[in-house]
N, C-alpha and C positions, 0 to 999 in steps of 0.2 A: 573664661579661657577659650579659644578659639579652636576648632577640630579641624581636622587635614579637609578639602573643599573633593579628594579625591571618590570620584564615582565611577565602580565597578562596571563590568557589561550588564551585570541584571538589573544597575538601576542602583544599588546597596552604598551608602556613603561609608568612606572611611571612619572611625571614629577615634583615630589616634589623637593626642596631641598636636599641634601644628607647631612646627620649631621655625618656620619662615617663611617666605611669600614669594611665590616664581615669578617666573617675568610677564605671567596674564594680570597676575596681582593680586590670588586668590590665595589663601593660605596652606599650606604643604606640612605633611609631617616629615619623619626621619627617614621614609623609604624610599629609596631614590627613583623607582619605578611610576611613582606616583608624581613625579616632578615632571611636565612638559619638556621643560627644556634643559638636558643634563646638564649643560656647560653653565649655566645658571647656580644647580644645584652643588656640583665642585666648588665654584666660586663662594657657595654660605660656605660649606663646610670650612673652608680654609679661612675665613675669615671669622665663623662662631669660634673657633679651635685658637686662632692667633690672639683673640679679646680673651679667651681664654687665660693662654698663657700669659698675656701683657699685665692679666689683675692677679697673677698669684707666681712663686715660686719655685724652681725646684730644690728637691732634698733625694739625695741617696738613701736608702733604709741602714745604710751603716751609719749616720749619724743621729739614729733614731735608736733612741736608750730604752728599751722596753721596763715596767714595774710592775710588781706583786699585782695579782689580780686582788687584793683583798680588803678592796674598800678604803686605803690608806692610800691610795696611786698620787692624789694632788699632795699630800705631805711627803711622800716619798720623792716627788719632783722635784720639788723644794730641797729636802736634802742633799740630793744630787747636786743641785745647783749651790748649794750650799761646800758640798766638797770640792766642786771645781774650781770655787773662789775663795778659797780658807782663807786667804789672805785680807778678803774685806770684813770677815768675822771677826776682828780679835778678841770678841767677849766670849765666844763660843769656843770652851774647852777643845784642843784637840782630840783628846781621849772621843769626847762625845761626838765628832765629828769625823771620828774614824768608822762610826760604828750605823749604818743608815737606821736599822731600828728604833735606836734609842735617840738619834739625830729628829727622824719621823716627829716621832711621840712627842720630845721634845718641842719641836715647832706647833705641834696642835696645840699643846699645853700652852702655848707662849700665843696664838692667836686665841686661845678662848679667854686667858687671862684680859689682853688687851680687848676683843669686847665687851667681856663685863664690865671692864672698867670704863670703857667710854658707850656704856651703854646708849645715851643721851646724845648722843653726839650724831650732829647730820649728814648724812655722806651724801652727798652730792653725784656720785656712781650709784646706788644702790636706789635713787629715782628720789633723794630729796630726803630718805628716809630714815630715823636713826636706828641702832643695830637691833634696839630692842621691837622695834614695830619688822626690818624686813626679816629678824632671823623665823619668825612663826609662818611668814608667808613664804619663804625658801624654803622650808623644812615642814613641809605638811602634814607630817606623820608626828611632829611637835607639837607641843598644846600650847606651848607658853614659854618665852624667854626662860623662868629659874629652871622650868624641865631641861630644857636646853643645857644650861649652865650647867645642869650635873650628870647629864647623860655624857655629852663631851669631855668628862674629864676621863672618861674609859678611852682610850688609844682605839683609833676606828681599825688596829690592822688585827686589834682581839676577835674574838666571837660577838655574835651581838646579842649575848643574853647576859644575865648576870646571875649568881646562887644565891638561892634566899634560903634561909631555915624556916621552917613552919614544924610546931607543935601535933602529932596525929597520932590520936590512940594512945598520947603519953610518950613517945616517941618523937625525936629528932626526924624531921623529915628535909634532907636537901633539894630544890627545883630548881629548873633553869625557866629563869622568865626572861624571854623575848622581850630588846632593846632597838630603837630605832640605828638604825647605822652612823655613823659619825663622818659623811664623804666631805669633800673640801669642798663646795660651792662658792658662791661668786659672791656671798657675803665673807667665808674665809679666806677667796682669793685677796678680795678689799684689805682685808685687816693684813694682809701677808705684807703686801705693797708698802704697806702702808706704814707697819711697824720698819721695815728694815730699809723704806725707800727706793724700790725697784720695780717698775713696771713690768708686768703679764702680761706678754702678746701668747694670745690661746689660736691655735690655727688648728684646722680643719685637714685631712688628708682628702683629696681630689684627686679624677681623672678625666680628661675630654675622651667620652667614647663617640671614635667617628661612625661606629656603625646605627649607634642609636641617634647620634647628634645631640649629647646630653651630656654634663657633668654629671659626673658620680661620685660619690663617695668610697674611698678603700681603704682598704690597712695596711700597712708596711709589705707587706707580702705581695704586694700588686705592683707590677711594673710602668714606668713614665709616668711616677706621681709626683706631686706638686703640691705646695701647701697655700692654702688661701685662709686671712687673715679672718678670722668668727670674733676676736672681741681683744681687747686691752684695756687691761686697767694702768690707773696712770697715778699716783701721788701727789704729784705736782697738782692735780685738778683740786685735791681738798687741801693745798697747800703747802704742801711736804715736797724736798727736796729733795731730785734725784737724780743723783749721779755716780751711779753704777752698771754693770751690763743687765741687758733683758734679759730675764727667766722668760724664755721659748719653748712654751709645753704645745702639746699636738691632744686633743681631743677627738678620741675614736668614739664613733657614737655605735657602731655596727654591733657592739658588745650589747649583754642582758642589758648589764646597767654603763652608761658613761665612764669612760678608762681616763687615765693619762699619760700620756708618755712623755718622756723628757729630749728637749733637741741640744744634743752637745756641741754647738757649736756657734756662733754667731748668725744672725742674718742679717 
């Protein structure tokens, strides 16, 4: 990766990044003092900034649906997107589709079922793999596909231990033993698409900062953001039909762990 070509009066080189090349043809970083020729350096920024905008789009933070921090955010998305379209549901109870909780749960329950069941089966998103080879490698903290299968049947929005009885002194003793988390990853994004036919476009929140000449990343709380497309999953690829709207989720990475939030609206 290339460092700014700029040199101090004592001799001392810049050691920033270099974001572009001035008109001697050496490489420059983001600080415009360092650039020969200003008119030059105007000229990238407006033009790193426009390639900018031309690969991504904008979104107001009001059509960005915030979810529970609590480890259930990609089922919680889903749900949402699930009551915005009752009407392409008709198997899905309304009672249960009033209620995002039990909606949530519901949908895990309904993705872990369908990959056990097609444990064997090769997805061709998931790099060729079938569910039972990528879900150990997605889930590291997993030993083994049936760990898998029974950890996930606990609702990832519970706590992630579970109470065991042990025998002490003759005595009933209750503990909480520590369970891996149950978050939606890109092996239950697959199975989501996949079961109801809907493709995942997962976007990124963005901003072009002119002062650093840099993409960043932000959160809904940051002003002239943009969304830039990070992945989609598709149905149609493992041959499933699909002709329904995109679930349009936004992946905040800025958090501990990976968020989700839901985009109410078309893009």
């Amino acid at each position: 990766m290339a460092t700014c070509s700029y040199t101090t009066a004592s001799g001392r080189q810049c050691e920033n990044e270099a974001v572009g090349t001035d008109s001697n043809g050496l490489p420059v970083c983001h600080c415009k003092g360092h650039w020969s020729n200003k008119d030059v350096y105007k000229t990238s920024i407006i033009r790193y900034e426009n390639n900018f905008n031309n690969e991504t789009t904008p979104i107001g933070p009001d059509s960005i649906i915030n979810t529970r921090g609590d480890g259930a955010c990609f089922y919680r998305v889903c749900a949402k997107y699930i009551q915005h379209h009752s009407e392409l549901f008709p198997d899905i109870s309304p009672d249960l589709i009033q209620c995002e909780d039990k909606l949530a749960a519901f949908i895990q329950r309904r993705i872990v079922e369908f990959i056990e069941i097609n444990h064997d089966s090769t997805i061709t998103q998931l790099g060729c793999q079938t569910f039972r080879d990528a879900v150990p490698l997605t889930h590291e903290d997993i030993s083994s596909f049936e760990e898998y299968c029974t950890i996930y049947q606990k609702f990832a929005g519970e706590p992630d231990y579970i109470i065991d009885e042990t025998i002490v002194n003759g005595r009933k003793k209750r503990c909480k033993i520590p369970i891996p988390d149950r978050w939606g990853s890109s092996v239950e994004q697959v199975a989501f698409s996949m079961i109801y036919g809907v493709k995942i476009n997962v976007y990124l929140l963005q901003k072009f900062d002119k002062r650093g000449c840099k993409v960043v990343e932000v959160t809904k709380r940051a002003k002239d953001i943009r969304l830039k497309l990070f992945q989609q999953l598709n149905p149609e690829i493992e041959g499933l039909e699909c002709d329904i709207p995109p679930l349009n989720i936004i992946l905040e990475k800025q958090a501990t762990m990976p968020h989700y939030l839901y985009i109410g609206h078309d893009i």
